[in-house]
C-alpha positions in Angstrom: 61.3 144.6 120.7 61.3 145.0 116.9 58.7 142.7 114.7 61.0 140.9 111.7 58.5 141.1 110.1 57.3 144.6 109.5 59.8 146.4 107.3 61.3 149.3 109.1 63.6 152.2 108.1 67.3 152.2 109.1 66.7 155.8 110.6 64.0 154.3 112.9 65.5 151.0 113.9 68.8 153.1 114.9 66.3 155.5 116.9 65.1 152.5 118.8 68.8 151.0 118.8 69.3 154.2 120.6 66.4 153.9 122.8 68.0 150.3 124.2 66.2 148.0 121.4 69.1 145.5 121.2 66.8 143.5 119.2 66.9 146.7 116.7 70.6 147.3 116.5 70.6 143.6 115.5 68.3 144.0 112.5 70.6 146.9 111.2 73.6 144.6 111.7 72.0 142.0 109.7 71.1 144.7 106.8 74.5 145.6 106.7 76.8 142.7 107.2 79.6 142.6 105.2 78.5 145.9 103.2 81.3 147.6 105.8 84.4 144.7 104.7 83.5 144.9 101.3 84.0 149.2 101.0 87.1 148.6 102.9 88.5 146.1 100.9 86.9 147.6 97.5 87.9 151.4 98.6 91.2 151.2 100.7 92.1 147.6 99.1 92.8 146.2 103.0 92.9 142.6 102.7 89.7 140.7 103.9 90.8 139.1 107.3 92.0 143.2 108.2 88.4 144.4 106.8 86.6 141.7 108.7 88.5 142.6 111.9 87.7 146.9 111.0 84.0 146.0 110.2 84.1 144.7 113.5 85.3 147.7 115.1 83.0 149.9 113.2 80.3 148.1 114.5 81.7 148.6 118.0 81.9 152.2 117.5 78.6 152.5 115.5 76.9 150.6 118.6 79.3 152.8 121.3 78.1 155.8 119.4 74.5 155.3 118.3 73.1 158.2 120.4 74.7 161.1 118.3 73.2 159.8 115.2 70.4 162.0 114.6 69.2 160.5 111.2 69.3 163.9 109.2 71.7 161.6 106.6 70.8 157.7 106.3 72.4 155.7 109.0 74.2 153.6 106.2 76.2 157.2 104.8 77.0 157.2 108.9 77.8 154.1 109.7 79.8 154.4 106.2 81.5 157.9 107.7 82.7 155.5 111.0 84.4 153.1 109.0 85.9 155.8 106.6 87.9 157.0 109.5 88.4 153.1 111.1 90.1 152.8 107.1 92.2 156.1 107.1 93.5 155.9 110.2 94.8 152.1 109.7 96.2 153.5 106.4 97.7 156.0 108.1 99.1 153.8 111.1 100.6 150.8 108.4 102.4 153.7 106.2 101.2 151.8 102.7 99.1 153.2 100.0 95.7 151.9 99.2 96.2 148.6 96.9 92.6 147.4 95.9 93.7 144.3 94.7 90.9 142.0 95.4 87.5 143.6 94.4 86.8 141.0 91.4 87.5 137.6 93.0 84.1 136.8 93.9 82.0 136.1 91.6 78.5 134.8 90.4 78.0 131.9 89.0 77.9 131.3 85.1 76.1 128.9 83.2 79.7 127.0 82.1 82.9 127.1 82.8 83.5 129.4 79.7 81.4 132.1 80.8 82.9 132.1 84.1 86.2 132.7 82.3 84.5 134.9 80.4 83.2 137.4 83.2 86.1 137.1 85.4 88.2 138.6 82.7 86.3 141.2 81.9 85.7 141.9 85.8 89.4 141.9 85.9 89.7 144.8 83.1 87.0 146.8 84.9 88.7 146.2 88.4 91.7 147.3 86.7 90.7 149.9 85.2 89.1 151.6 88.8 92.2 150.5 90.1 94.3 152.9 88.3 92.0 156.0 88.9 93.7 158.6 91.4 92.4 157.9 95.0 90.5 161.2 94.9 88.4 159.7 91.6 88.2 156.3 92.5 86.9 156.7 96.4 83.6 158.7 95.2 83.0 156.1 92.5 83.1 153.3 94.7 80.5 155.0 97.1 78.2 156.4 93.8 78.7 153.4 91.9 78.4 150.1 94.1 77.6 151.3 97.5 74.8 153.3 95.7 74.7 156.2 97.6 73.5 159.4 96.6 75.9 162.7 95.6 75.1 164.1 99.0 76.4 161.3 101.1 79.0 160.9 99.0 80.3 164.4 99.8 79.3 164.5 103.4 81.7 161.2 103.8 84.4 162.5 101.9 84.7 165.9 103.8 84.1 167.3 100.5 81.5 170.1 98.7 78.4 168.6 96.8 79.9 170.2 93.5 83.4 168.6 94.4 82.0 165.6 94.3 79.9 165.6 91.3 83.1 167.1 89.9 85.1 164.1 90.8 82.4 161.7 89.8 82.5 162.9 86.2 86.3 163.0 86.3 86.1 159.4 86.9 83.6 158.1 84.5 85.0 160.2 82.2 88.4 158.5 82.5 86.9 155.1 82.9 85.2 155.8 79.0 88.6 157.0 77.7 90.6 154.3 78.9 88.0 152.0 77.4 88.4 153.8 74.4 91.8 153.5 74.3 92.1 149.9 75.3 89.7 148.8 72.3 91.9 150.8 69.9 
């Protein structure tokens, strides 16, 4: 049984997740709720009832699964890996490209109603903006940029070289800053 209150890696709660600590897969459930239906709807644009429903089943797997994690990457890059392929293959099986349409309609809170107008337009432009990157640009920025993870992970998840994906990283910031540029001008 896991103590809440004792703060514990991912790598070792999965361990004991592994080990039959039920109590332990929980915790890393609750770390991660939701982080899995907002990649898919942010990355592969699914729409949130269909990424609720493929969280689910990523969760299913992860659980079904959890003895061939080994934790030499962080369970979050691998439990990100299981939904990658939950994503593609649903993708695949609905014959319809990625459309990330929704990735700026939640927001914070302003202070007023004009700031709240404010931000959600420029969320829009920025959302817009990722949107129209190529899907081999704007997959690794979604992992670098909001799921935070590091170059590694990003490259293991991808299938890709550690150089690729650097590569594609600067590709897409540097087209973000140019078509910033030329949306001021």
């Amino acid at each position: 049984m896991c103590e809440d209150s004792a703060p514990v890696s991912d790598e070792i709660l999965a361990g004991r997740a592994a080990g039959g600590c039920r109590d332990c897969f929980t915790r890393l459930y609750e770390r991660y709720r939701l982080t899995l239906a907002r990649y898919l709807h942010e990355s592969f644009g699914v729409d949130f009832d269909t990424a609720l429903d493929l969280e689910a089943e990523s969760w299913k797997r992860a659980f079904q699964h959890l003895g061939s994690y080994g934790g030499e990457r962080p369970f979050r890059a691998w439990l990100l890996a299981i939904t990658r392929h939950l994503a593609l293959n649903h993708v695949r099986h609905r014959r319809r490209a990625p459309d990330p349409e929704a990735l700026g309609r939640a927001l914070p809170a302003a202070s007023g109603p004009l700031d709240q107008l404010e931000r959600r337009e420029a969320l829009e432009a920025c959302v817009r903006l990722v949107r129209e990157l190529p899907a081999e640009l704007r997959e690794p920025f979604v992992l670098r940029a909001v799921f935070d993870l590091d170059l590694r992970s990003v490259a293991e998840l991808l299938g890709i070289g550690v150089t690729t994906a650097r590569g594609r990283l600067f590709r897409a910031r540097k087209a973000l800053v140019e078509a910033l540029r030329e949306k001021k001008s």
